[in-house]
N, CA and C atoms as an extended XYZ file, in Angstrom:
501
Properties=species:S:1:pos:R:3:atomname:S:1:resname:S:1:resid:I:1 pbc="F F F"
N       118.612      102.097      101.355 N   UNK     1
C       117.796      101.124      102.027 CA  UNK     1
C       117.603       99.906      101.109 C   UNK     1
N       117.866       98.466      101.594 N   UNK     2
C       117.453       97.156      100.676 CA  UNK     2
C       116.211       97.535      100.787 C   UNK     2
N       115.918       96.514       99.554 N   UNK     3
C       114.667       96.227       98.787 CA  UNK     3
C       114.175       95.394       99.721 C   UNK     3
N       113.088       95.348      100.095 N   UNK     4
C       112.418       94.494      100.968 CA  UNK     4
C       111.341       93.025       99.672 C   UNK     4
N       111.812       92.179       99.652 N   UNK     5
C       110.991       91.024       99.034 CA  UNK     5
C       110.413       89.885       99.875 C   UNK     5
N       108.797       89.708       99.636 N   UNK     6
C       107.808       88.689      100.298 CA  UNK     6
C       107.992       87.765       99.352 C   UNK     6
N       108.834       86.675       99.431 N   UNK     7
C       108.254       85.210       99.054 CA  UNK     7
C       107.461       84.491       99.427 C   UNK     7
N       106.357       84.020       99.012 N   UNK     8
C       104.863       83.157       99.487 CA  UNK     8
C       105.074       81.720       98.757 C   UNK     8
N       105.541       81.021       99.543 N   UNK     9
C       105.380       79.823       98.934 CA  UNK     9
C       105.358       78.688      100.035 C   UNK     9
N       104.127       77.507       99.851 N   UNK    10
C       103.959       76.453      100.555 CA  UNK    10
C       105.414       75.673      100.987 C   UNK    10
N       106.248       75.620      100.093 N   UNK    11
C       107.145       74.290      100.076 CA  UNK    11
C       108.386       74.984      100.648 C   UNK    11
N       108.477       74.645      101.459 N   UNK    12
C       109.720       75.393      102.455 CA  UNK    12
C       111.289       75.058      101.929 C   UNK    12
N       111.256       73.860      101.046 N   UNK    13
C       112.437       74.198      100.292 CA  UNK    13
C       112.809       75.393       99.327 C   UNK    13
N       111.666       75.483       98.847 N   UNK    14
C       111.357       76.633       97.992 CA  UNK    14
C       111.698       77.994       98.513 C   UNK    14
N       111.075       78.589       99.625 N   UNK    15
C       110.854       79.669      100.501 CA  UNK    15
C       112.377       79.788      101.003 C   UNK    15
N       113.145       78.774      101.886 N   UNK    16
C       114.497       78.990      102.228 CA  UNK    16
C       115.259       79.336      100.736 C   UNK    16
N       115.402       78.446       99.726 N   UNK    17
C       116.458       78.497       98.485 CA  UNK    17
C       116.446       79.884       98.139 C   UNK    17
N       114.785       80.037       97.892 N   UNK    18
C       114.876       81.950       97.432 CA  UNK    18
C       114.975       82.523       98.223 C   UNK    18
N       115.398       82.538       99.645 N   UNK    19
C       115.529       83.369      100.830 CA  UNK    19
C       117.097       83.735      100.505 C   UNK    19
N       118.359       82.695      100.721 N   UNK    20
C       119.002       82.183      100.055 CA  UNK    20
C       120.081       83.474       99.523 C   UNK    20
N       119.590       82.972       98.164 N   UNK    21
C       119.699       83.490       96.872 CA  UNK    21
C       119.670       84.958       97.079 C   UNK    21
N       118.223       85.475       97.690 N   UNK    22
C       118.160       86.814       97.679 CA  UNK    22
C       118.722       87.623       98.203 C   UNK    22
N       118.986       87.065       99.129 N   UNK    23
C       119.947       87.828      100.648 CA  UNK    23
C       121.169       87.840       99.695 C   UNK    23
N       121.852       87.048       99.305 N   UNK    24
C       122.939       87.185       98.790 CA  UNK    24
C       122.943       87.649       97.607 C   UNK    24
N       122.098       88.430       96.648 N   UNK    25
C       122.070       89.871       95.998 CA  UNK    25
C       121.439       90.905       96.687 C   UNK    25
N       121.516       90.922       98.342 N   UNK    26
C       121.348       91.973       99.308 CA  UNK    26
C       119.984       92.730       98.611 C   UNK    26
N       119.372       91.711       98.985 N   UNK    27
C       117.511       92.481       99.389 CA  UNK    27
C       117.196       91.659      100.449 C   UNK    27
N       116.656       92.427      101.121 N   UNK    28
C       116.113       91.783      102.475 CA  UNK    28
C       114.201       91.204      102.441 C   UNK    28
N       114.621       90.079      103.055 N   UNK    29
C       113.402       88.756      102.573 CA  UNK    29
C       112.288       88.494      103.702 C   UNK    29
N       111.095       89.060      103.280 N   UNK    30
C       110.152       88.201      104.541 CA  UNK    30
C       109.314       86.887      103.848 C   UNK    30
N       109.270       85.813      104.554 N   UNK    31
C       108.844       84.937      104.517 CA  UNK    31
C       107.310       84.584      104.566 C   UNK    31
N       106.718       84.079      104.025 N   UNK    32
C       105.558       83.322      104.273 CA  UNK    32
C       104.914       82.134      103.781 C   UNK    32
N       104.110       81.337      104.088 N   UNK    33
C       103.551       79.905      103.910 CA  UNK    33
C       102.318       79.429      103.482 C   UNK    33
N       101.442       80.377      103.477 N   UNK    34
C       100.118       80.370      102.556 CA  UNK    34
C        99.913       81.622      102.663 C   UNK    34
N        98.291       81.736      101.988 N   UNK    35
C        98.162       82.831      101.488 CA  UNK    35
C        97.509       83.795      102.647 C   UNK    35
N        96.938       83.688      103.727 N   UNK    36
C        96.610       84.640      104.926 CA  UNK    36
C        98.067       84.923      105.376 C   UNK    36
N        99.087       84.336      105.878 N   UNK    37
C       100.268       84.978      106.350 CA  UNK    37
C       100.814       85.586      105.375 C   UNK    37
N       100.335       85.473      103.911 N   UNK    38
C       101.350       86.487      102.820 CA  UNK    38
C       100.568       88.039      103.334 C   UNK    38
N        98.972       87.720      103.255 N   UNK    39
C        97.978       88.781      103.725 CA  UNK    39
C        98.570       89.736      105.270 C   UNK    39
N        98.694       88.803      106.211 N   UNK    40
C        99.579       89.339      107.665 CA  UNK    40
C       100.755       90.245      107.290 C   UNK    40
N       101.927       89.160      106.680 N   UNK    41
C       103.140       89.964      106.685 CA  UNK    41
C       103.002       91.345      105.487 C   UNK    41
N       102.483       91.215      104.600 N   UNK    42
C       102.178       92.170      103.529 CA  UNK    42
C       101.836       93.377      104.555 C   UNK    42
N       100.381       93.596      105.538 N   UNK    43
C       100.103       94.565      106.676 CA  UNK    43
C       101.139       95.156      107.139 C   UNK    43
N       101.864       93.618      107.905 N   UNK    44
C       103.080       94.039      108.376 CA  UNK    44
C       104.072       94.995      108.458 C   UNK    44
N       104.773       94.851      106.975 N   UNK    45
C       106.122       95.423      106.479 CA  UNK    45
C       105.643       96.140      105.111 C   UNK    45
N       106.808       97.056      104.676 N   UNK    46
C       106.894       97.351      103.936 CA  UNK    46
C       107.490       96.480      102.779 C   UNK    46
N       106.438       96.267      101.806 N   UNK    47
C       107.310       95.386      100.792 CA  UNK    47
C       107.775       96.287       99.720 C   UNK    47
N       108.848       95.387       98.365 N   UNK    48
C       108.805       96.502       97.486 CA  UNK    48
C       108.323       95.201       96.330 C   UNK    48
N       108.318       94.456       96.924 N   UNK    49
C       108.289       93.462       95.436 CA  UNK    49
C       107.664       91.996       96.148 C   UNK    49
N       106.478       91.153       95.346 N   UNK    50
C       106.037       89.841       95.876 CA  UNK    50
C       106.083       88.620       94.819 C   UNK    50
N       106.770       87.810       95.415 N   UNK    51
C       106.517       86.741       94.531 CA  UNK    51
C       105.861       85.378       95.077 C   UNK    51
N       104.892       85.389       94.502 N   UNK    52
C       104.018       84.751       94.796 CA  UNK    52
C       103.536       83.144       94.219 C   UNK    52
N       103.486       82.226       94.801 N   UNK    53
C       102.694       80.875       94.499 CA  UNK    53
C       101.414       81.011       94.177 C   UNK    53
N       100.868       79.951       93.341 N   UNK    54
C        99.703       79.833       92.895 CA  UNK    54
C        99.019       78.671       94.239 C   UNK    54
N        99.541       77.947       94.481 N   UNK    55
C        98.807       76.727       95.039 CA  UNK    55
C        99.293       76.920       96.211 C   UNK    55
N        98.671       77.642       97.209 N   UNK    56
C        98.928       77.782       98.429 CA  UNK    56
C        97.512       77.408       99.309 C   UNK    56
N        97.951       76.821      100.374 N   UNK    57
C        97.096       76.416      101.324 CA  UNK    57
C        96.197       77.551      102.320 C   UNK    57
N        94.939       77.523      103.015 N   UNK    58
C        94.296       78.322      103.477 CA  UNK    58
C        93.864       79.234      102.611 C   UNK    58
N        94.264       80.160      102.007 N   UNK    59
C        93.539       81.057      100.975 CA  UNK    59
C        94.848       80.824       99.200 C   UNK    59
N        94.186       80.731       98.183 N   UNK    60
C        95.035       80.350       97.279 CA  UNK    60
C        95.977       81.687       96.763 C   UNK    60
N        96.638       81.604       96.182 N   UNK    61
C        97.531       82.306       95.390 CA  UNK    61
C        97.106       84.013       94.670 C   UNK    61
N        96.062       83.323       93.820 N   UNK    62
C        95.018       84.121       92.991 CA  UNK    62
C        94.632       84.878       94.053 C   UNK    62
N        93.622       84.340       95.360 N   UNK    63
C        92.754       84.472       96.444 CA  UNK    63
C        93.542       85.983       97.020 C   UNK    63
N        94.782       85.583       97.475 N   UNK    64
C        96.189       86.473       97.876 CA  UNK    64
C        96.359       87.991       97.207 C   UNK    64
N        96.361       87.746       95.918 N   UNK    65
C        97.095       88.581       94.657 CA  UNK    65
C        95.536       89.394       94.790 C   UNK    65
N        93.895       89.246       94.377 N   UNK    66
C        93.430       90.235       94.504 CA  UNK    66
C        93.389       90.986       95.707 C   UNK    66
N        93.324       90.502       97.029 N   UNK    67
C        93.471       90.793       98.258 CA  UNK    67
C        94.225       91.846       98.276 C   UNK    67
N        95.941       91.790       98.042 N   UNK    68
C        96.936       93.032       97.863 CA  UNK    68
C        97.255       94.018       97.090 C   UNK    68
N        96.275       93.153       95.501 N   UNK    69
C        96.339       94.188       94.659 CA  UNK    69
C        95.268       95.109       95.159 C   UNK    69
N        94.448       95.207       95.980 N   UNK    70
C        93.489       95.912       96.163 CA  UNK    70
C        93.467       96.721       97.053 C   UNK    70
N        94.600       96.395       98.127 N   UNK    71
C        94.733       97.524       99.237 CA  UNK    71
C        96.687       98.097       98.056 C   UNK    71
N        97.035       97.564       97.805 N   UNK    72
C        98.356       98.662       97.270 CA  UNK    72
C        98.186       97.823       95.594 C   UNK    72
N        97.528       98.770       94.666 N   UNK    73
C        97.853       98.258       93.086 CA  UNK    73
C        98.875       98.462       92.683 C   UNK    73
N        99.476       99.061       93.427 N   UNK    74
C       101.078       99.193       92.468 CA  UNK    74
C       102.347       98.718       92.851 C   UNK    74
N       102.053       97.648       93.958 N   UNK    75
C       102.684       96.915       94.251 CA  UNK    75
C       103.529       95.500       92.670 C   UNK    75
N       104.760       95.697       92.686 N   UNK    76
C       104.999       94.359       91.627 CA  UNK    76
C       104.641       93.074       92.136 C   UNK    76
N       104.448       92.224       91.184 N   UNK    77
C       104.143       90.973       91.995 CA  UNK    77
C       104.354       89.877       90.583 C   UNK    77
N       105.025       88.773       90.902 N   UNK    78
C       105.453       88.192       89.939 CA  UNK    78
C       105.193       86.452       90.633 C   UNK    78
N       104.254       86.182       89.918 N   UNK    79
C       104.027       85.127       90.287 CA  UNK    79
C       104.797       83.834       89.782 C   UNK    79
N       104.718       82.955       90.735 N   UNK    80
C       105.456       81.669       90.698 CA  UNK    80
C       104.100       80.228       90.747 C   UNK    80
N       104.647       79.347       89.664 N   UNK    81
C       103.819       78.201       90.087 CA  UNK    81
C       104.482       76.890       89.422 C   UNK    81
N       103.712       76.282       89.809 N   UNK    82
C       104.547       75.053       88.703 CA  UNK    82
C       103.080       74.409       88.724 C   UNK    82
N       102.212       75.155       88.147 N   UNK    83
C       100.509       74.880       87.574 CA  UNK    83
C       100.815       75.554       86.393 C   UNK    83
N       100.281       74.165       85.496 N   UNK    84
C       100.230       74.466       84.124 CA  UNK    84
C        98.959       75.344       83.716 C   UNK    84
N        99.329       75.884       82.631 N   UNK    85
C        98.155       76.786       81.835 CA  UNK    85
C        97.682       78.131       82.322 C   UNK    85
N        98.456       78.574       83.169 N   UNK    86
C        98.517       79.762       84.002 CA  UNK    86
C        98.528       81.188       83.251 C   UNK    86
N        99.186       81.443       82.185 N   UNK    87
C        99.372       82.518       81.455 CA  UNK    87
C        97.924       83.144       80.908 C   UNK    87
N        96.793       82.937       80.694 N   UNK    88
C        95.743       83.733       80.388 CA  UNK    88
C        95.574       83.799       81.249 C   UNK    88
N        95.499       83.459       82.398 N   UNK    89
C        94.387       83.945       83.808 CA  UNK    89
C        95.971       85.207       84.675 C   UNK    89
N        97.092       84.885       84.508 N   UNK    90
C        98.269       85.906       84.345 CA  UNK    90
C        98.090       87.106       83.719 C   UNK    90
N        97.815       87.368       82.329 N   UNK    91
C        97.531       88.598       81.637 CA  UNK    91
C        95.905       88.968       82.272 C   UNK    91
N        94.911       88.536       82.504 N   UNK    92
C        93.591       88.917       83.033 CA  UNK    92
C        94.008       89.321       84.502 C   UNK    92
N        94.978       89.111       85.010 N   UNK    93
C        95.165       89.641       86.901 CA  UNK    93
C        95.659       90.938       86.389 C   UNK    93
N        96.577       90.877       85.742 N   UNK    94
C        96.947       92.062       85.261 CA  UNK    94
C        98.600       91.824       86.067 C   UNK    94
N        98.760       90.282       86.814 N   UNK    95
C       100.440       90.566       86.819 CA  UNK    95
C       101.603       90.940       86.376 C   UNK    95
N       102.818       91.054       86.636 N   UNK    96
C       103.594       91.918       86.161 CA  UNK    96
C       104.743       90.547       85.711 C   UNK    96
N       104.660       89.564       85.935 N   UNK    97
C       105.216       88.457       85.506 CA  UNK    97
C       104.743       87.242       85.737 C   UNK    97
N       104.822       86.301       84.868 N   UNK    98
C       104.289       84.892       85.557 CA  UNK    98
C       105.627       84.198       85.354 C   UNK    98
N       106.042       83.036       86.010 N   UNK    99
C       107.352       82.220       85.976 CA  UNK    99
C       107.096       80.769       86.643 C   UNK    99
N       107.096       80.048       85.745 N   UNK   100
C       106.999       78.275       85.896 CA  UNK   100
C       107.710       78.044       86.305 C   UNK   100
N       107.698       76.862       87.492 N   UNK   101
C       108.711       75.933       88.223 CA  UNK   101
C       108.656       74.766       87.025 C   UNK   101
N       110.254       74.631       87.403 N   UNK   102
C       111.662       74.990       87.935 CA  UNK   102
C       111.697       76.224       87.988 C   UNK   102
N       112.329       77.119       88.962 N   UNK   103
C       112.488       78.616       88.301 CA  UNK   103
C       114.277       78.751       87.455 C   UNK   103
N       113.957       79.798       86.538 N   UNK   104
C       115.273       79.999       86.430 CA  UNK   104
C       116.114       80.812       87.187 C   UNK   104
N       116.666       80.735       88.134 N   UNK   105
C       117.084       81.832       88.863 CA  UNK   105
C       118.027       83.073       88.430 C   UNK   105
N       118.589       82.976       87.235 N   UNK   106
C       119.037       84.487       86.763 CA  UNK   106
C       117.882       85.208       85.932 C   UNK   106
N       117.364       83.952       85.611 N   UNK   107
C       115.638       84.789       85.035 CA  UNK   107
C       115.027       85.937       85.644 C   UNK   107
N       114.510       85.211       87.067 N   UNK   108
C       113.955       85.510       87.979 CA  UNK   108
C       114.527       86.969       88.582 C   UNK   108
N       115.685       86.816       88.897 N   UNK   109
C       116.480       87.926       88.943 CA  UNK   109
C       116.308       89.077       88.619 C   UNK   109
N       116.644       89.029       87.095 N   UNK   110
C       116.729       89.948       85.919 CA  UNK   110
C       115.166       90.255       85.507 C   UNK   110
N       114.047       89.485       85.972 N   UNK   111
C       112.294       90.147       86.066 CA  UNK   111
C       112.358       90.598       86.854 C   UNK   111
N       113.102       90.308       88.156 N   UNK   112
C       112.736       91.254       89.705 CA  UNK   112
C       113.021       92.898       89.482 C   UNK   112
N       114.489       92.682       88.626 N   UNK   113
C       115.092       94.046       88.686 CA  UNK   113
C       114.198       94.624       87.684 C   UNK   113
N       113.738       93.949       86.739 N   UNK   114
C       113.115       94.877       85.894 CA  UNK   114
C       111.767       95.244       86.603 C   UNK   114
N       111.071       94.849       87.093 N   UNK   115
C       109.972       95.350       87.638 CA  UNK   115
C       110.489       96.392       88.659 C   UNK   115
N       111.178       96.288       89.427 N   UNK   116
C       111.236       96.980       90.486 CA  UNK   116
C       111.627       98.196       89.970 C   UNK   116
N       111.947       98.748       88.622 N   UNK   117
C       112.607       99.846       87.966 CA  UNK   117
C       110.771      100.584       87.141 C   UNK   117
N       110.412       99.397       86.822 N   UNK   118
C       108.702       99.792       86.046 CA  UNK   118
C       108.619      101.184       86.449 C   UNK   118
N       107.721      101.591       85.618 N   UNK   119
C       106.967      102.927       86.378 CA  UNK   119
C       105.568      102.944       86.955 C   UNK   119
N       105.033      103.120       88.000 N   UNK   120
C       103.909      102.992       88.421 CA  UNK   120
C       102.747      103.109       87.555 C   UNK   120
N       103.318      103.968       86.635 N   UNK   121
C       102.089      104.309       85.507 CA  UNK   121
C       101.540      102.475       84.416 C   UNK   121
N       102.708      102.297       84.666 N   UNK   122
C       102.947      100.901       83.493 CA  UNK   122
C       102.110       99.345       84.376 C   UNK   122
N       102.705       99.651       85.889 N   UNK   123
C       101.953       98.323       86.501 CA  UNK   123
C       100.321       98.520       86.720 C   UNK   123
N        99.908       99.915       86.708 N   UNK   124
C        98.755      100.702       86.643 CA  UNK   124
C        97.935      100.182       85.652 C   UNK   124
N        98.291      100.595       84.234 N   UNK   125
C        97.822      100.081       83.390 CA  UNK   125
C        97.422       98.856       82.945 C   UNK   125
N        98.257       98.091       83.706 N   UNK   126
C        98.270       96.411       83.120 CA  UNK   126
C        97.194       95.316       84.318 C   UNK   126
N        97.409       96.250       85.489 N   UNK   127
C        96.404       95.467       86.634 CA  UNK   127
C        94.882       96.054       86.069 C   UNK   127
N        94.863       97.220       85.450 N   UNK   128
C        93.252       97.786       85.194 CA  UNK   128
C        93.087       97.023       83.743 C   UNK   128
N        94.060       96.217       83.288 N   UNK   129
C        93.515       95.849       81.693 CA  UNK   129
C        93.891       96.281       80.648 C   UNK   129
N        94.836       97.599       80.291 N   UNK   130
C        94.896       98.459       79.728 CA  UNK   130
C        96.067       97.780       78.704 C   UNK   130
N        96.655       97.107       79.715 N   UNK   131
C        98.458       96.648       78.900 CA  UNK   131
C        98.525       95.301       78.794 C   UNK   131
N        98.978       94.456       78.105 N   UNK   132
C        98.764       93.026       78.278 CA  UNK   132
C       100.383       92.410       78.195 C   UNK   132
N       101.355       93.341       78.787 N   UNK   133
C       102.430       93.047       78.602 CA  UNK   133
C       103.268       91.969       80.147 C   UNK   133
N       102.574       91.174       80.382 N   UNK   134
C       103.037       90.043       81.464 CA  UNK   134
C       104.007       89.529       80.965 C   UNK   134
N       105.178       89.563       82.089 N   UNK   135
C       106.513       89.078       81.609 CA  UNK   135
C       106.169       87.778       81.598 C   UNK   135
N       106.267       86.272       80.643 N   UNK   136
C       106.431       85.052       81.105 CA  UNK   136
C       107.840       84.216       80.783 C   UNK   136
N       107.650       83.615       81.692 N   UNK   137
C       108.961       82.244       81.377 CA  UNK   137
C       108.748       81.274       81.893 C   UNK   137
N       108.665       80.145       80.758 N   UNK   138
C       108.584       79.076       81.244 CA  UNK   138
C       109.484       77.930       81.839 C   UNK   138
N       109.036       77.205       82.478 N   UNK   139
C       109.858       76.538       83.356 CA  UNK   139
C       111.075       75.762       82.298 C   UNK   139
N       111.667       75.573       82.559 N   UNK   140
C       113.436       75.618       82.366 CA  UNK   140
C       113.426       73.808       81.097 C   UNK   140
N       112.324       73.202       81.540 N   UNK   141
C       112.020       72.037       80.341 CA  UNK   141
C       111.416       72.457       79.357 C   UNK   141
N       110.763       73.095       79.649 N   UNK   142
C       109.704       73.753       78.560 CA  UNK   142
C       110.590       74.197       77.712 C   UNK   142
N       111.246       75.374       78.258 N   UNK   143
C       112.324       76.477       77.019 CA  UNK   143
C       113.404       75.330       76.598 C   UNK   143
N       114.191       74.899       77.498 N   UNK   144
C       114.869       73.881       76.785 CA  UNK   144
C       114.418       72.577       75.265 C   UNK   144
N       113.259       72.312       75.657 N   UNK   145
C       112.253       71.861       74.512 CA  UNK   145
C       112.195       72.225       73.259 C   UNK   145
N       111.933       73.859       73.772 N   UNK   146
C       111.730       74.783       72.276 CA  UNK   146
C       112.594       75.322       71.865 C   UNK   146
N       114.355       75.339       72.576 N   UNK   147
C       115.619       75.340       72.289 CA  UNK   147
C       115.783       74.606       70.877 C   UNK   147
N       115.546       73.148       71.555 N   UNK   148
C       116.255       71.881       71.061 CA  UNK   148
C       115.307       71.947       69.605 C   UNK   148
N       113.897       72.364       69.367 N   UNK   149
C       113.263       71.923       68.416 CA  UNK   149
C       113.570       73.363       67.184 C   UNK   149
N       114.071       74.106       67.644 N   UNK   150
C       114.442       75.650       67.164 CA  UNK   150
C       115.904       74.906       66.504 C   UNK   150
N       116.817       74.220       66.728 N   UNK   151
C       117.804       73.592       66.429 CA  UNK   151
C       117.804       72.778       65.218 C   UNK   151
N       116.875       71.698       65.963 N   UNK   152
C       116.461       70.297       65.209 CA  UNK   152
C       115.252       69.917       64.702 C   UNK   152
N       114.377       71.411       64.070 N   UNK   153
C       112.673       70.867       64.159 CA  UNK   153
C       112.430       69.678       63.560 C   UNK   153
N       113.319       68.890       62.569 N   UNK   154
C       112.754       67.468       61.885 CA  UNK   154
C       112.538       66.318       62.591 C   UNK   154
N       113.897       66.477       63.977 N   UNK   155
C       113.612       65.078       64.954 CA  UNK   155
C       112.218       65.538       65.970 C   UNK   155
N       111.823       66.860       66.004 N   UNK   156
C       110.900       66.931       66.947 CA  UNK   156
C       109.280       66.646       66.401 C   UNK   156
N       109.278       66.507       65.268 N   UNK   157
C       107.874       66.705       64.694 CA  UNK   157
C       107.619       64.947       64.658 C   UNK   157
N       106.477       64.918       64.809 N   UNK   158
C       105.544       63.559       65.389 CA  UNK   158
C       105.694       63.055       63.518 C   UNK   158
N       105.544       61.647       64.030 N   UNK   159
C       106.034       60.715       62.487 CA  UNK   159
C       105.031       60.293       62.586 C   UNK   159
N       103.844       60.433       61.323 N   UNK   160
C       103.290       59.661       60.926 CA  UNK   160
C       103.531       57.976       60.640 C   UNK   160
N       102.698       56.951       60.761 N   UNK   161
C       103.110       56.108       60.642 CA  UNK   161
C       101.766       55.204       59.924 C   UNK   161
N       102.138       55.215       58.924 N   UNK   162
C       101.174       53.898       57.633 CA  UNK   162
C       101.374       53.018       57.997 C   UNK   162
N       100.187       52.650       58.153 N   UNK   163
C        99.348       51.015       58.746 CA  UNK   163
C        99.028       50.470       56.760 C   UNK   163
N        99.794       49.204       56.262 N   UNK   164
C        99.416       48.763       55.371 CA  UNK   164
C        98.194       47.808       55.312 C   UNK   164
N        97.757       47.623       54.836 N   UNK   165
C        96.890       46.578       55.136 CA  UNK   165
C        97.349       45.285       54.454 C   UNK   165
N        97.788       44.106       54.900 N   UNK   166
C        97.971       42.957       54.504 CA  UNK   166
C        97.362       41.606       54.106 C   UNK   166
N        97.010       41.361       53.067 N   UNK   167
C        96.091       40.526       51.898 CA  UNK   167
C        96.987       39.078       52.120 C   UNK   167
């Protein structure tokens, strides 16, 4: 049986691309557009895996994620945003990944599969507090950034600059 995956995301370019993508590593995709229809279709169907937006319209992201973590905790759920500063309030949900837009899409991938392999005991632990092991990745400028400065740290570091004073 495919893997059944809920993508929740406002921006319908978004929602089709990873529809997309997913189908064509054969998991089968339900759709949704804010956060009460992630709530509907979640009732709905059987999911095995959610990836989720932060900034969603009608009920938010966060709003969403305790909602489902609370009727199924052992559901994976790997959130998506392209809202900065997200990663402490990520390890306090107790998600199982956080991932910044741009996404990387073999990233993304390769977190899906790994979660979906987790052991219930492990996503258990980490939604009650216990584990603080949240997969993150940051959006695709960011890492490229800390690529380039991992390379070249002398051109990346901020230049002081002496102001003489002139007599």
């Amino acid at each position: 049986m495919k893997q059944r995956i809920l993508v929740v995301d406002d921006d319908i370019a978004v929602r089709e691309s990873l529809a997309k993508v997913l189908r064509g590593m054969n998991y089968e995709v339900v759709l949704a557009a804010d956060g009460q229809e992630a709530l509907d279709q979640f009732a709905q169907e059987r999911i095995d895996l959610l990836l989720l937006d932060i900034g969603l319209p009608i009920m938010s992201g966060w709003d969403a994620f305790e909602r489902i973590t609370t009727e199924n905790p052992l559901i994976p759920i790997i959130v998506i945003t392209g809202h900065a500063n997200q990663h402490d309030m990520a390890v306090a949900a107790g998600v199982g990944a956080l991932i910044e837009k741009p996404l990387d899409v073999p990233q993304l991938l390769k977190t899906m599969a790994e979660l979906l392999l987790e052991p219930k005991k492990s996503r258990l632990l980490r939604l009650c507090g216990y584990a603080k092991d949240v997969r993150f990745v940051p959006s695709d400028s960011t890492s490229f950034l800390k690529q380039l400065r991992g390379r070249h740290p002398a051109q990346f570091q901020p230049k002081l600059s002496l102001r003489h004073k002139q007599q």
